[in-house]
N, C-alpha and C positions, 0 to 999 in steps of 0.2 A: 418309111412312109411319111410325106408332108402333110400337112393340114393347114391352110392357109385359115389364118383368122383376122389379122385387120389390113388384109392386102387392099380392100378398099375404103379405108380412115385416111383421113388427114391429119397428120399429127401435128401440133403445134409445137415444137421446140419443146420446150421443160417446163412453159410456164402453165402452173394451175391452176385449174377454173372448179368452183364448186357449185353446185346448183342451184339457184336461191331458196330459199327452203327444204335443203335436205334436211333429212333427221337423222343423228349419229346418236350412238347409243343405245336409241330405246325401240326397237322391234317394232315396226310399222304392222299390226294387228287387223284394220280394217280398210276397204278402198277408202271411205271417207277422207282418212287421213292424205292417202295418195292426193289425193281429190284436192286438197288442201294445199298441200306443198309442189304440187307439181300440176302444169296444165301442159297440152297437146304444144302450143306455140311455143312454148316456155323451153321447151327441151329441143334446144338443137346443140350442144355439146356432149360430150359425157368423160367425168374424170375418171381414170383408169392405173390401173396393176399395171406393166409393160414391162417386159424386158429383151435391150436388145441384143445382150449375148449372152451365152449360158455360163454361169458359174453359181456360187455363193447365194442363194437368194437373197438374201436382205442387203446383199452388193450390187447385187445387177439389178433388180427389181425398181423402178423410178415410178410417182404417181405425176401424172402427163393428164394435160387437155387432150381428145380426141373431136374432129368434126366431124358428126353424124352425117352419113351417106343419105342420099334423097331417100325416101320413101317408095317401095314399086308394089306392083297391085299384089304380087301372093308375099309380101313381106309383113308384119307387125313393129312397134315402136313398144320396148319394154324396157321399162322402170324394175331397176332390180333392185331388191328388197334385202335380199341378205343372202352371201356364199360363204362358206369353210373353205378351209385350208388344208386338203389332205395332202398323205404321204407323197402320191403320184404327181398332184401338183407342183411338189418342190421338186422332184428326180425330172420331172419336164423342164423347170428351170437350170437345173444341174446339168440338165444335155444327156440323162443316162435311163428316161423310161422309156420303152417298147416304140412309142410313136413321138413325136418332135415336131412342133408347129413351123410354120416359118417365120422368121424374127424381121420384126418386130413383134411380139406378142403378146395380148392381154391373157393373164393369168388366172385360172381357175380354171375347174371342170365341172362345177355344180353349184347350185342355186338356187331361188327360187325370186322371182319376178314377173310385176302383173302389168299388163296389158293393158297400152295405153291408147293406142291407136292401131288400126287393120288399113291391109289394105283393100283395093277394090275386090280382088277374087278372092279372097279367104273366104272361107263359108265354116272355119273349124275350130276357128276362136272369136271370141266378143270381147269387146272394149272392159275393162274390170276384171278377165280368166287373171286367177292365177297358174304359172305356168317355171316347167324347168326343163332344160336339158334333153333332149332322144340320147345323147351322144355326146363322148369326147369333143375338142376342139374349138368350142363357142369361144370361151372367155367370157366369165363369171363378174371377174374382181373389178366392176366398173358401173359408175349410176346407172348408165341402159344403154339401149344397142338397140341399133334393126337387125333383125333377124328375120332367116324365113321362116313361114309358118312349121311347116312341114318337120323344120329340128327340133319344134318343141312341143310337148305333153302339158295337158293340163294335170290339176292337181285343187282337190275340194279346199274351199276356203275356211271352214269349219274346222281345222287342224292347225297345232300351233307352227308361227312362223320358221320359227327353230326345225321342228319339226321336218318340214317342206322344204326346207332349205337342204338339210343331212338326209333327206333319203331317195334319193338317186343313184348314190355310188354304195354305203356300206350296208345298207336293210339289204337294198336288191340283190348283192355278193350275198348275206347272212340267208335271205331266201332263196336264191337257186341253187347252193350249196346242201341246203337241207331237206331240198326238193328233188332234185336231180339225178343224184349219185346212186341213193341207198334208199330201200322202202322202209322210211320209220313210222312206226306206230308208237303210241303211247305205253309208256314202262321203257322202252329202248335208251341207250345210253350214248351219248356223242360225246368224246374229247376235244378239246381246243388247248391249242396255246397262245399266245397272244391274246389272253381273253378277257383283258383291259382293254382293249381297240377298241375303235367303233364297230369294226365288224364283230369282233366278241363279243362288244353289251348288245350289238343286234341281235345275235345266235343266242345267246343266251334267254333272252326275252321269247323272239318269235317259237324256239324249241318250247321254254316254258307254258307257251300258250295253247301250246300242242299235246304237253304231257309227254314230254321227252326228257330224261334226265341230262344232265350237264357235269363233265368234270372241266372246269378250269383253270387252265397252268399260267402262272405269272411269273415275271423274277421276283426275286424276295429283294427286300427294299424297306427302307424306316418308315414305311407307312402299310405296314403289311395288313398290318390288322384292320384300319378304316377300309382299305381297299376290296378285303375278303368280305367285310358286313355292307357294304358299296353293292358289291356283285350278290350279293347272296339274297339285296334288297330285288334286285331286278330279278331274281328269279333261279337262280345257280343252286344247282346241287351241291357240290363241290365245290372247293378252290382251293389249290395247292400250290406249293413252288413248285422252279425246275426241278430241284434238290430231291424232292419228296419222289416227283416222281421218278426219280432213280434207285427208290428206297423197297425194301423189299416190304415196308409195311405197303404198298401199295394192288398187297394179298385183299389184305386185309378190308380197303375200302372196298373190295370186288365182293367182299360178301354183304356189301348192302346194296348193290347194284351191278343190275349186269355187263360182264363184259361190251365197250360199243360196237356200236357196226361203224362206224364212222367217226375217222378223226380229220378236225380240219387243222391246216399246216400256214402261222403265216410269218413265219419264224428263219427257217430253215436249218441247216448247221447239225447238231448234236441234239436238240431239240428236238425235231423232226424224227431223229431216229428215233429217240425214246418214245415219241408217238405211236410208231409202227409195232414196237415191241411189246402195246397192249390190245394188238389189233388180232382177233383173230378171226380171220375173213375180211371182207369189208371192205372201204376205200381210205384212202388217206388223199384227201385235195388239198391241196398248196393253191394258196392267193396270195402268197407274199413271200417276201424274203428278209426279215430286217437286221437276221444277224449277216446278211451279205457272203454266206457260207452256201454250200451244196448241200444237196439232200441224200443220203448216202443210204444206199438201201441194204438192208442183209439180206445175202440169197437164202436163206431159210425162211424171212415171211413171204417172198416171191412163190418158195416151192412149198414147205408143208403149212404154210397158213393161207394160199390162194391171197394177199392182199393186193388189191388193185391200188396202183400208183396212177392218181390225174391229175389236173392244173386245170382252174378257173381265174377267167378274166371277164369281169362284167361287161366291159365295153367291149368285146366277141360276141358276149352273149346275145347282146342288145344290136347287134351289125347285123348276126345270122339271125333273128327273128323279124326284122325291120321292115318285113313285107307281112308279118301276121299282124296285124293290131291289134287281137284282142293280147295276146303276149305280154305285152307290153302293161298294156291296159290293165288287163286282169290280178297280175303280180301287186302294180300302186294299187289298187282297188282293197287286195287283200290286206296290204298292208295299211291302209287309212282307217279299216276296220277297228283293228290290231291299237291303232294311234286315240282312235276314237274310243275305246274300251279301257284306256289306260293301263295297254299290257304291250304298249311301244313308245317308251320318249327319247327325245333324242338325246346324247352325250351331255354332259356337263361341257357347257359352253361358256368362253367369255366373248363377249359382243365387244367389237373393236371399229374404230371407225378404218376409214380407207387411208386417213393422215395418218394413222399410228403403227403403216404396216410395217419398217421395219422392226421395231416389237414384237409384234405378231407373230411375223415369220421368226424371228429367233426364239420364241417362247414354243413354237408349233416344230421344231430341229432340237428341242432341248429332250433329254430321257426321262422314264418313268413322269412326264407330266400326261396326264389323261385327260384335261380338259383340251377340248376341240377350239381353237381361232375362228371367229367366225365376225368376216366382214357385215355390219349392218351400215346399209346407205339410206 
């Protein structure tokens, strides 16, 4: 499947253009500032992520002038404030995630950016919304864009930028995974692996808020210990290595908590399996795969543990519900709650500008780093 993203830009050769008054580094917090560094006339470029063939990110990846396409009446003119850098992002550069834009492409799938001008028929956002993403395929990694109205969500101002920025793709995957599958109530116990992700400091946290216990599996790594008092700050019952959990003391922590109903997979490989092996009943969802291995099932939890095997993808999620809105709506709503009660922050971020990105991208491909890349413009 294509997704065309800047099939109507002009791109300028390779020369770069920066916007007179961006701000790099420091998280643009209120419209004021916007208001300040950027006017309506002011913006008719916008420097951008691009890549036009897939490989390597931080090889193919170039930051390019683009010229803004006129303005049409259901379209918006938005100033983007700040995107991440997730995993899917770099496999779309790679040429090896599920969907692939057509190249030339501005990189990124999430963000958050406010609204700088409407057009004539919008009636669904206002000059100053902030706002991010319905879906795949925008392109993030760039000062601003027109956009149609219609691909993007607004999002309350009152929440930190960081924040707004990282939860689009891993809270929303961390909430329909823990919503969808299994009916947890409070005392019930969920597994994870990968649960240094973003998605696992989101499951971690939003489970927490619920009164759902947590065991979290990590690799074991010279920084074990910061990592386990890290997670266990957000909220984690548990935190164990792979190793442990293939230990038969892992009797032992079942008597301080109940077996789960649910284990989330975002690992795959041997990992996975050992998942299943303390499943009894229940579901095992897969959202990932980062050891790049199969998930190999044993026909005994199939037959006498009944475990259901699924696979979640948020951006399906968000495609089949795309005619409900409150769906959509409802999910960010709870979660702003969550952000606003300070029992959801986002990852450990470094703020990077848009010059710095091959950095970026090779600090964002490096292992066991946990802090999230995160372009501020």
């Amino acid at each position: 499947m294509k997704l065309s993203r800047v099939s109507s830009l002009l791109i300028r050769g390779r020369r770069v253009y920066r916007a007179a008054g961006s701000v790099c580094g420091e998280p643009i917090r209120d419209e004021a500032v916007l208001k300040n560094n950027y006017s309506v006339s002011a913006v008719k470029d916008s420097t951008a992520l691009l890549n036009r063939n897939h490989g390597e990110p931080s090889q193919v990846v170039q930051l390019e002038s683009l010229v803004l396409p006129q303005m049409g009446p259901e379209s918006v003119l938005v100033k983007m404030l700040a995107a991440p850098i997730n995993p899917s992002d770099l496999n779309m550069i790679q040429g090896t995630y599920a969907i692939l834009p057509e190249l030339p492409a501005v990189g990124g799938n999430e963000g958050v950016g406010q609204v700088v001008e409407v057009g004539d028929k919008v009636k669904t956002l206002k000059v100053g919304d902030w706002v991010i993403p319905r879906d795949a395929g925008i392109g993030t990694w760039r000062t601003a864009a027109v956009l149609k109205a219609d691909d993007l969500v607004t999002l309350p101002k009152d929440i930190p930028v960081l924040s707004a920025a990282t939860l689009g793709v891993n809270p929303c995957t961390a909430f329909r995974m823990l919503t969808d599958f299994e009916e947890l109530k409070p005392g019930d116990t969920v597994i994870q692996n990968a649960a240094n992700s973003g998605v696992g400091q989101a499951v971690i946290q939003i489970a927490a808020a619920k009164g759902i216990q947590t065991i979290n599996v990590v690799r074991d790594r010279p920084d074990l210990r910061q990592l386990s008092d890290r997670l266990t700050a957000l909220g984690a019952t548990h935190v164990i290595t792979e190793e442990t959990l293939r230990r038969p003391e892992m009797k032992e922590l079942f008597k301080s908590c109940p077996r789960p109903k649910l284990a989330l997979n975002g690992v795959g490989g041997k990992s996975a399996t050992e998942l299943l092996r303390h499943l009894h009943g229940g579901s095992m969802v897969t959202y990932g795969g980062m050891a790049r291995q199969p998930v190999t099932v044993p026909v005994s939890a199939l037959i006498f543990k009944d475990v259901k095997i699924r696979g979640f993808w948020v951006t399906q999620w968000k495609r089949d519900n795309k005619h409900d809105e409150d769906a959509l709506r409802n999910m960010l709503d709870e979660l702003c709650v969550l952000i606003r009660a300070g029992k959801l922050s986002a990852p450990a971020c470094a703020e990077v500008c848009l010059q710095d990105f091959r950095k970026a991208l090779e600090n964002a491909m490096k292992p066991y780093v946990s802090t999230k890349q995160v372009f501020v413009m």
